[in-house]
N, C-alpha and C positions, 0 to 999 in steps of 0.2 A: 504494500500500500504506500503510497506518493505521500513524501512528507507535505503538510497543510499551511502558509507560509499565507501573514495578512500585512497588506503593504496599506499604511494611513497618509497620505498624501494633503498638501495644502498650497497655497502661493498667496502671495499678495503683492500691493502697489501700495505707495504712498505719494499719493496722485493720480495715478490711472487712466496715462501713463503716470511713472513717476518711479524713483528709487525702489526698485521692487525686489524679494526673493525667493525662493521655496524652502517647504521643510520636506521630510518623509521620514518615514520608519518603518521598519520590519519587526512581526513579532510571531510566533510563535502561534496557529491558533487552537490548539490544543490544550498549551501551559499557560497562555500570555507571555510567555515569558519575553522581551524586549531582545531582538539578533544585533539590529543597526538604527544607526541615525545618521540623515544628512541635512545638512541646509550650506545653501549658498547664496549669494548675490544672482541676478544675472541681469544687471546694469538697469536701465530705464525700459520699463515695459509694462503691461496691464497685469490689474488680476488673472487674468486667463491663461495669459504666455505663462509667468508666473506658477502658475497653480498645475499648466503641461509639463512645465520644468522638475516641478516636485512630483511627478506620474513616472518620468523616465527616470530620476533617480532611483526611485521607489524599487521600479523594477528592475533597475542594474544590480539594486542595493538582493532583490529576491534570489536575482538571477548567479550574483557571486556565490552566494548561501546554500543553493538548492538547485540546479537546473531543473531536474526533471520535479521539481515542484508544485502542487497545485495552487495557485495564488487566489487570493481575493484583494480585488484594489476598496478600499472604501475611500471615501471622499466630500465634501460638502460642496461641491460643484455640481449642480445639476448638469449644467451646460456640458464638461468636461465626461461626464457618467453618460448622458445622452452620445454624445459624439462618439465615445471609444465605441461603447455599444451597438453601433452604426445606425440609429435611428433618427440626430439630428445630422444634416450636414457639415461641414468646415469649411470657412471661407475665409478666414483669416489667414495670409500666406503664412504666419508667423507659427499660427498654431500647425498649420496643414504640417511645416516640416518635424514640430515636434510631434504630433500626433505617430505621424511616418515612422521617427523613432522609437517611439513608444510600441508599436506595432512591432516593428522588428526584432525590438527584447521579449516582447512578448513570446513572439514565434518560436522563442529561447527556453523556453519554461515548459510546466506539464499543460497546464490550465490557465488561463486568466480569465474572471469574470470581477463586474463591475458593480458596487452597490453603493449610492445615493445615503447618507446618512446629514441629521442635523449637524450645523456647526457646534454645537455641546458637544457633541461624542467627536469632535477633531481635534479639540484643543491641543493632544499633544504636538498633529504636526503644525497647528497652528502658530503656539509658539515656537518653533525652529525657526517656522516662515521671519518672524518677529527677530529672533535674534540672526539672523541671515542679513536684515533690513538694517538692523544694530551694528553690523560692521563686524558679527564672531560666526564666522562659519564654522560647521560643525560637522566630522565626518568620523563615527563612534562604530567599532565594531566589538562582539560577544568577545570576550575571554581578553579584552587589553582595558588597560587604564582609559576612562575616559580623554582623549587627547581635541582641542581645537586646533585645527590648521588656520595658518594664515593669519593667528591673530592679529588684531590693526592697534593700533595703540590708543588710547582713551580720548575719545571723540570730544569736540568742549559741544555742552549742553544746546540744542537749538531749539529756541524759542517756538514755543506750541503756538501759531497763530487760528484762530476761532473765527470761520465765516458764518452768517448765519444769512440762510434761504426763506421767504416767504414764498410761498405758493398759492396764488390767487387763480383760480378757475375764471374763465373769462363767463359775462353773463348771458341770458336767457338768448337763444335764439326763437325763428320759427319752428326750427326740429326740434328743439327741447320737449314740448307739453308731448310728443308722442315716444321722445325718447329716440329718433332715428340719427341714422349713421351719418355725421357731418361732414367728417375727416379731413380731405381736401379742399370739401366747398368751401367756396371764398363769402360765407353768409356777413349781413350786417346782425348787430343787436338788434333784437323787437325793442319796442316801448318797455315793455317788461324788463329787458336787455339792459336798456339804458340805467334805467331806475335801480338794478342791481347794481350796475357799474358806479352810480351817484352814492350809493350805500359803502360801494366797500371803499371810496375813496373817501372818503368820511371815518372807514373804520382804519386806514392806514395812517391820520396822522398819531402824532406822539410818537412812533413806533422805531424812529432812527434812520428809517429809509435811507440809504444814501444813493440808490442805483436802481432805474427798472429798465429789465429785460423782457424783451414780448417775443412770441410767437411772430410771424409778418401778417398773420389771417386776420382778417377783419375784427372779428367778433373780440379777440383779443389786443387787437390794436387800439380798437375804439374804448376798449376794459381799464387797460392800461392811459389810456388819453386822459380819462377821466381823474385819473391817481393823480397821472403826470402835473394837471393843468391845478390840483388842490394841495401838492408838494413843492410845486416850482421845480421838477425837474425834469431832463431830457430822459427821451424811451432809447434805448439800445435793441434795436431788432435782431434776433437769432434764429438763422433758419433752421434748425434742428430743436428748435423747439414745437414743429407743429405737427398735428395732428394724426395716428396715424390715417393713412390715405386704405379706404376701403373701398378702391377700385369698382366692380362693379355693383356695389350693395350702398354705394352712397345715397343715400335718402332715402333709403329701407329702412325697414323696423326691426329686431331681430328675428321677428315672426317670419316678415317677409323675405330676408335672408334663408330665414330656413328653407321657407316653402319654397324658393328660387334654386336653391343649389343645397337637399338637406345634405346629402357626404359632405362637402367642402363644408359647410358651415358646424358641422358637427366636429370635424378633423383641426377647423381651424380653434375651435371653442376647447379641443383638447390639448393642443399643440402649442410650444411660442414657437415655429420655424414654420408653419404653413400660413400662406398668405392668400387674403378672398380672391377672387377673382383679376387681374388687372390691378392686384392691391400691393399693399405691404404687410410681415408678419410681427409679430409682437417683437420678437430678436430681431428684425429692423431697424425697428423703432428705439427698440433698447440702447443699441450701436451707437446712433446718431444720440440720442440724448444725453447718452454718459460722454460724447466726446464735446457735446454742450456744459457739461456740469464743470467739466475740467477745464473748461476754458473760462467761465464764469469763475470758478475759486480762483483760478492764478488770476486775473482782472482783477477782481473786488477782494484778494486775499486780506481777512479782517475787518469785511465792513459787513451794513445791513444789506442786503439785496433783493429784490420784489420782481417774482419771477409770471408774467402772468401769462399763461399757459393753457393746456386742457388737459381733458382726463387722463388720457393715457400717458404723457409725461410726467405729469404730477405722480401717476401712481408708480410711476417706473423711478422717478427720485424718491420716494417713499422707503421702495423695495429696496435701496442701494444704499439708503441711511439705516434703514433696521439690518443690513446687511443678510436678507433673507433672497428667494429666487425669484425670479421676474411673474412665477406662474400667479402671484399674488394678484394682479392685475383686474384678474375675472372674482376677487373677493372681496374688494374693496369699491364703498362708493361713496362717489361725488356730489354733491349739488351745485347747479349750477352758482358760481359765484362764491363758491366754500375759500378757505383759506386752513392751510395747512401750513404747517412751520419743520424743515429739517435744521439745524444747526452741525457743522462739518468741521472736524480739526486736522491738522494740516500733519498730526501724528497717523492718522488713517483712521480714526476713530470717527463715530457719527450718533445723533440721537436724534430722534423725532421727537418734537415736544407736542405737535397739536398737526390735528385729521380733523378735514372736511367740516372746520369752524363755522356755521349761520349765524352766527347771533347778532351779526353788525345787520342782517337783510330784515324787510320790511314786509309782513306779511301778506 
C-alpha cells in the first residue's frame, strides 16, 4: 500500500500585485506527523501566482519524500483547486506556466487529488506565506534541525498605512423595481434614482471623503455627481469599475434569463468562469476589479475614498476584504443606493466594517 502524503499549500500578495510569497508543507496523513516546510519570496506578483508557487513547492516538497506516493493537495484557493482539477480554465500566462509545472510533478507521484478547505484549516501554510513576505524563507526537512536559508538581516519597521473604501451603490434605475439585468446598459437615474442619489450625498458629509471614484455608466456617474457637487470634489472615472456586462440577458429578469437559455443560466448561477451569452463571467469581472482596487490603494494610499459603483463590484470588494471566495456574490444583497464600508492595510490585512447600509434613504 502507497505511502498517504498531504501537501497544505498557500500564497499571498501584499498589494496584488505586490511583494508576495508562498508557504507549503508536507505531512504525514496517517500520523500528522509534519515531513517538510517551504516558503519563499517570489518577487512582485498576485495572490494567485503566489498561492501556484506554494502548489509546486508542495509537490517537489511530496515528490522528494515519496515518489510513488499518494498525495492530497488541500488549499484555501478555490480558484487554484478548481483549475488543477481541470474544471475552471487558466488564462493567466503567469499561472498557465506554473500550473504546467505543477502538473509535471504531479505526473511524479502515485496520486494527486485536490481538496478546497476554509482559510482556518491553512493557517499553517499561511503563515510560511507570511514569513516568506517577512524577508525569512524557510526550507525544513524531517530528521534535521530546523535550519532558515537565506536569512536577510533585520528589516527596519515599515509603517502600516490604512486606506479606507466606501462603497456606494449607484441609485434606482428603470430596471431596479423588477430587479433586471442592467450591466452594460448605459441607463440614466429615475426620479427615484435621483432622490436616492440627493440622500446618500447628504449621508457622505462628515465622513472625511477625500476622493471619488465612479464607475463611467451613467447611473453611477450621475450617483457620484450628486456627492461630488455637496463635497466640492472632483469624480475620478475607472473603467473596471463597471458593471458586469450580461451580454445577451441585459434587460431580462432572472426569470426571463432562465426561460431564455435555462443550461446557460443554471451553469452560469453555478459557476464564477461561465459567462451569459455575449457576456462576461463573474472571474471577469473579479480580474478587472481587483486590478481596480490596486490601483485605487496605491493612489489614495491613507486616505478616505468613495467608490460609487454597482452590485457586482461592490460585492467582489466585499469578498477580497473578508478574504473569502468570489462565489459569495450570489449571497449577498444590495439595495439600491446601500453603502458599504471595507477598510484595507497596506500589511495585506482587511476588514469590512459595514454591508449594504439604508439608513441615510428616504422611504
Amino acid at each position: 500500500m502507497s505511502r498517504r502524503l498531504v501537501v497544505e499549500a498557500d500564497g499571498g500578495s501584499r498589494g496584488n500585485p505586490g511583494p508576495a510569497g508562498y508557504g507549503a508543507l508536507v505531512k504525514d496523513a496517517d500520523s500528522g506527523a509534519l515531513l517538510a516546510e517551504r516558503a519563499a519570496s517570489v518577487g512582485r506578483a498576485t495572490n494567485n501566482v503566489a498561492e501556484y508557487g506554494g502548489l509546486v513547492a508542495g509537490l517537489e516538497a511530496a515528490l522528494s519524500i515519496d515518489p510513488e506516493a499518494t498525495v492530497e493537495v488541500r488549499m484555501d484557493s478555490k480558484l487554484v483547486v478548481e483549475q488543477m482539477s481541470g474544471r475552471w480554465q487558466i488564462k493567466h500566462p503567469d499561472m498557465k506556466k506554473l500550473a504546467v509545472q505543477a502538473r509535471d510533478v504531479a505526473r511524479q507521484l502515485g496520486t494527486v487529488r485536490y481538496t478546497w478547505i476554509p482559510r482556518a484549516q491553512n493557517s499553517a501554510a499561511d503563515a510560511l506565506a507570511n514569513s516568506a513576505m517577512d524577508g525569512k524563507p524557510v526550507h525544513r526537512d524531517l530528521g534535521t534541525a530546523p535550519v532558515e536559508i537565506e536569512d536577510a538581516p533585520p528589516a527596519e519597521p515599515v509603517p502600516v498605512v490604512t486606506t479606507r473604501t466606501l462603497l456606494l451603490r449607484h441609485g434606482r434605475t428603470a430596471h431596479t423595481p423588477e430587479r433586471r439585468f442592467s450591466g452594460s446598459s448605459d441607463l440614466d437615474l429615475s426620479d427615484l434614482g435621483r432622490a436616492d442619489a440627493a440622500s446618500a450625498a447628504q449621508a457622505m458629509v462628515g465622513r472625511g471623503i477625500e476622493a471619488i471614484v465612479s464607475s463611467p455608466l451613467k447611473r453611477c456617474r450621475q450617483t457620484a455627481g450628486a456627492v461630488a457637487e455637496v463635497l466640492d470634489l472632483g469624480i475620478e472615472v475607472d473603467r473596471d469599475l463597471r458593471e458586469l456586462d450580461f451580454g445577451g440577458w441585459e434587460g431580462m429578469t432572472g426569470a426571463e434569463a432562465l426561460a431564455a437559455n435555462p443550461l446557460a443560466f443554471r451553469r452560469w448561477r453555478a459557476a464564477l468562469d461561465v459567462r451569459p451569452p455575449g457576456g462576461e463571467s463573474i472571474a471577469d469581472v473579479s480580474t478587472r476589479v481587483a486590478a481596480a482596487r490596486a490601483r485605487i490603494l496605491e493612489r489614495h494610499a491613507g486616505r478616505t475614498v468613495l467608490l460609487v459603483t454597482h452590485v457586482t463590484p461592490i460585492k467582489l470588494l466585499l469578498a477580497a476584504g473578508l478574504g473569502v471566495g468570489d462565489e459569495i456574490v450570489h449571497r449577498v444583497f444590495l439595495e439600491a443606493a446601500s453603502l458599504s464600508e471595507v477598510v484595507w492595510s497596506s500589511d495585506g490585512s482587511s476588514s469590512v466594517r459595514l454591508v449594504n447600509d439604508t439608513s441615510h434613504l428616504r422611504s
